[in-house]
N, C-alpha and C positions, 0 to 999 in steps of 0.2 A: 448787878449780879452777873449779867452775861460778859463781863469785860475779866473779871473775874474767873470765870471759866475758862477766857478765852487765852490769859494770861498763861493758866494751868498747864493748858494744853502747848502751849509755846514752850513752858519751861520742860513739857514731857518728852516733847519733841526735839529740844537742844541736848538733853541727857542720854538717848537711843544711840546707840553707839553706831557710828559705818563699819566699821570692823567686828564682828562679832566672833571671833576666835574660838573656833572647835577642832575636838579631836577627832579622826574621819578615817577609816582604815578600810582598805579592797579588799575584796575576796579574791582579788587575781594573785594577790604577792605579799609579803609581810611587810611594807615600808607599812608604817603609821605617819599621817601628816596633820597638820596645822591649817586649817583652812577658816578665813573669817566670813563664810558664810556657807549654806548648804550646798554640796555639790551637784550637779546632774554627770551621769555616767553616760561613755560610748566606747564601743569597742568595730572595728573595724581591722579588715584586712589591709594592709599597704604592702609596697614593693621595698625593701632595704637591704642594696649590696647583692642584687642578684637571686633574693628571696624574695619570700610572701610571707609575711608573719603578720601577727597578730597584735594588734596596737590597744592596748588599754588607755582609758585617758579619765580622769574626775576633774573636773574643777568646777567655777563660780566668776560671779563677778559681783564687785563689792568694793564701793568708794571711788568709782571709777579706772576701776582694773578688774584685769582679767589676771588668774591665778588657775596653773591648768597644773596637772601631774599628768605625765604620760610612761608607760612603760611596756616594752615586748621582752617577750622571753623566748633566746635561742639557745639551741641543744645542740649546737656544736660552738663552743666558749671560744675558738680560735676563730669566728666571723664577728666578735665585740669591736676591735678596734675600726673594723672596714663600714661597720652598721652605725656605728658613732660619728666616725667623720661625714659619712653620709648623711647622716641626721641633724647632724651641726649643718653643712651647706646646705642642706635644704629648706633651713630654717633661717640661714641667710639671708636666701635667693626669696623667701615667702616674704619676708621683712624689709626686700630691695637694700642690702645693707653690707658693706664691706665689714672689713675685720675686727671683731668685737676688743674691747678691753679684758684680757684674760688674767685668772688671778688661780691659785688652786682651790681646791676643794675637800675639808673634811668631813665622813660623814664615818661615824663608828658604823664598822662593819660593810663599810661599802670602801669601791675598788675606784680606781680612775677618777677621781673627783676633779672638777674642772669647774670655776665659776665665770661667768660673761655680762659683760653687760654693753648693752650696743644702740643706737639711734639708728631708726629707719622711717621706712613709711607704711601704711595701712593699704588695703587691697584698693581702699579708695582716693589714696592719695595724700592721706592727713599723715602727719609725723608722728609716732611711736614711741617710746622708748621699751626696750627688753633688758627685763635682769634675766638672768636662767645659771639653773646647774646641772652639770651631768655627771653621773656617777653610772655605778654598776655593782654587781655582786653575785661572786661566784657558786654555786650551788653543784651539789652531784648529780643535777640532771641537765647541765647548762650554765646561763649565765642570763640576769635579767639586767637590763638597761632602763634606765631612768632619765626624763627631762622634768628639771618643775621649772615653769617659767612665772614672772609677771609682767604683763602687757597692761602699761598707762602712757598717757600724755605727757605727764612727767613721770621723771625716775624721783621715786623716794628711798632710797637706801634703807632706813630705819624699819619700814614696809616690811622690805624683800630681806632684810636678816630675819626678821618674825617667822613671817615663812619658811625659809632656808633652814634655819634652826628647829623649826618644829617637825622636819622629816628624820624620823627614828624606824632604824629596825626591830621589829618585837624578837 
């Protein structure tokens, strides 16, 4: 009987999905995303391009990656392009990584779309891989910027379109 049981619980356990794919939406900004597990939220000040703005960020981890959204919103639209490139090297230089494979990016309703994906290393040394996209989207009080990245050992492509494809603007 107990083998029985024990079988049960084996087959419950190979059916429990790693990815569990939900809809997830901020209250900072209208993107809607796709994320396979529950997010935890953080918002922090940083420096970008000479400012101080205000950094939102949701993600998870899940299957052994990290799946982040990050996005600040500036209110002068003509500091996008200088807060972007910035934001890309600095995501480089976190990543210890030369120059990503770039590709574009479309996302209805959103502006600059850029897709990346690049091999680096971990703060601790271990090797990385990152897909990420960046986009944007202009508004009448501003302009909000967008990263969704995922961070794994291996790149899964199949993964990071899941993702990538489930960021919609409401």
């Amino acid at each position: 009987m107990w083998r029985l049981a024990l079988l049960a619980l084996l087959a419950l356990a190979a059916c429990s999905p790693a990815l569990n794919w939900r809809s997830v939406r901020s209250d900072a900004h209208a993107l809607q995303m796709l994320l396979p597990c529950k997010p935890d939220h953080a918002s922090r000040d940083v420096p970008m391009a000479g400012t101080t703005v205000a950094l939102d960020m949701q993600g998870c981890d899940a299957a052994g990656a990290t799946f982040a959204v990050s996005h600040v919103h500036l209110a002068d639209a003509r500091q996008a392009s200088a807060v972007l490139a910035g934001w890309q090297a600095a995501t480089l230089a976190n990543l210890h990584a030369a120059s990503p494979q770039q590709q574009p990016f479309e996302l209805p309703g959103g502006q600059f779309g850029l897709r990346w994906a690049v091999a680096g290393q971990r703060g601790d040394g271990h090797p990385v891989s990152a897909q990420a996209v960046w986009f944007a989207r202009i508004q009448a009080d501003g302009v909000d910027l967008f990263n969704a990245v995922v961070y794994a050992d291996k790149t899964d492509t199949a993964v990071a379109d899941t993702f990538f494809t489930g960021l919609k603007f409401e």
